[in-house]
Phi, psi and omega in degrees: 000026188297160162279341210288324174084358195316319197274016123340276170292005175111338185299158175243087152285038186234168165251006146303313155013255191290318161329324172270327161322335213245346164259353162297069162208192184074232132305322186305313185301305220294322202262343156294320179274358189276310172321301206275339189300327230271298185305313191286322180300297178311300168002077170084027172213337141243173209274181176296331181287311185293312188271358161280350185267314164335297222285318162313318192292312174300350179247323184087040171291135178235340182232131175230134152293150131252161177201109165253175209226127181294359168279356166282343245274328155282013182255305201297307220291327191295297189306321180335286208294350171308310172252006166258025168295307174262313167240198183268103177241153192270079175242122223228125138267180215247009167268340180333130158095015217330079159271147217246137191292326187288349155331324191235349170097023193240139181340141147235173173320290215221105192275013198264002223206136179310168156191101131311127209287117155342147159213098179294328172314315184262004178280296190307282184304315148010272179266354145303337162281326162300349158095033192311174169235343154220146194233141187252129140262161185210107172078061154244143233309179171270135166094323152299331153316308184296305172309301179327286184306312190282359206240317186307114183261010166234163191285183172216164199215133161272138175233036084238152173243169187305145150192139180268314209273352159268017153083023163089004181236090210315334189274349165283001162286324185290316187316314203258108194279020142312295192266033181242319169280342122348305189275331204086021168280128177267000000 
């Protein structure tokens, strides 16, 4: 949270420096220089849809995951078909396996009623049996998110995340000086 910001320009105030240089090689070069080609080229010319796609053609990703949130679920299908113009895609929603939320003790919405439980565990093994090379989320809660990533054996990139009451989009709590007063944000 410094203000100054120096390692913009280069300083380093850390004693990591060269110990992290040394992890850049390999896919790691590989998935930076894709990045930066991404950046330098794009830069304010294209959406998260566009450099997610870009980004895939520059890693020579040929099978891709989603792993979604049903409520996403007229979102997932449009980017599918989006991408399955150029690859092989994969798409889990986050009901997958209808494990019963009472199966685990855990809260439901409306207790009057079944409700299967998210299951991010079972989204990852999914496209981990498909053999993917990058898996996209797309809305899925905060902490299934985390399951998703940790279960997941290819990588992964989010291209949206859940927020219900901003229309998805989490940085309008910051934008919006309602809700910065709300937080208690200055």
């Amino acid at each position: 949270m410094c203000k100054d910001k120096d390692c913009y320009g280069g300083k380093d105030c850390t004693s990591i420096k060269e110990d992290v240089k040394k992890e850049y090689e390999g896919e790691n070069l590989e998935i930076m220089k894709a990045a930066a080609a991404l950046e330098s080229e794009g830069y304010m010319k294209l959406t998260r849809i566009e450099e997610l796609m870009s980004f895939c053609r520059a890693m020579g990703f040929k099978k891709l995951g989603m792993a979604f949130c049903i409520g996403f679920e007229r979102e997932a299908e449009a980017i599918h078909k989006l991408l399955e113009k150029e690859f092989e895609v994969h798409s889990v929603c986050c009901k997958v396996c209808g494990i019963n939320k009472e199966d685990f003790g855990l809260k439901k919405i409306r207790e009057d009623r079944y409700e299967a439980t998210c299951d991010p565990i079972g989204q990852a093994e999914v496209l981990n049996r498909e053999g993917t090379e990058l898996n996209i989320i797309l809305g899925l809660c905060v902490g299934h998110d985390v399951l998703f990533a940790k279960h997941s054996k290819a990588l992964i990139t989010t291209l949206a995340v859940k927020d219900r009451v901003l229309a998805h989009n989490p940085m309008g709590a910051i934008y919006s000086r309602y809700y910065r007063k709300k937080l208690g944000i200055k």
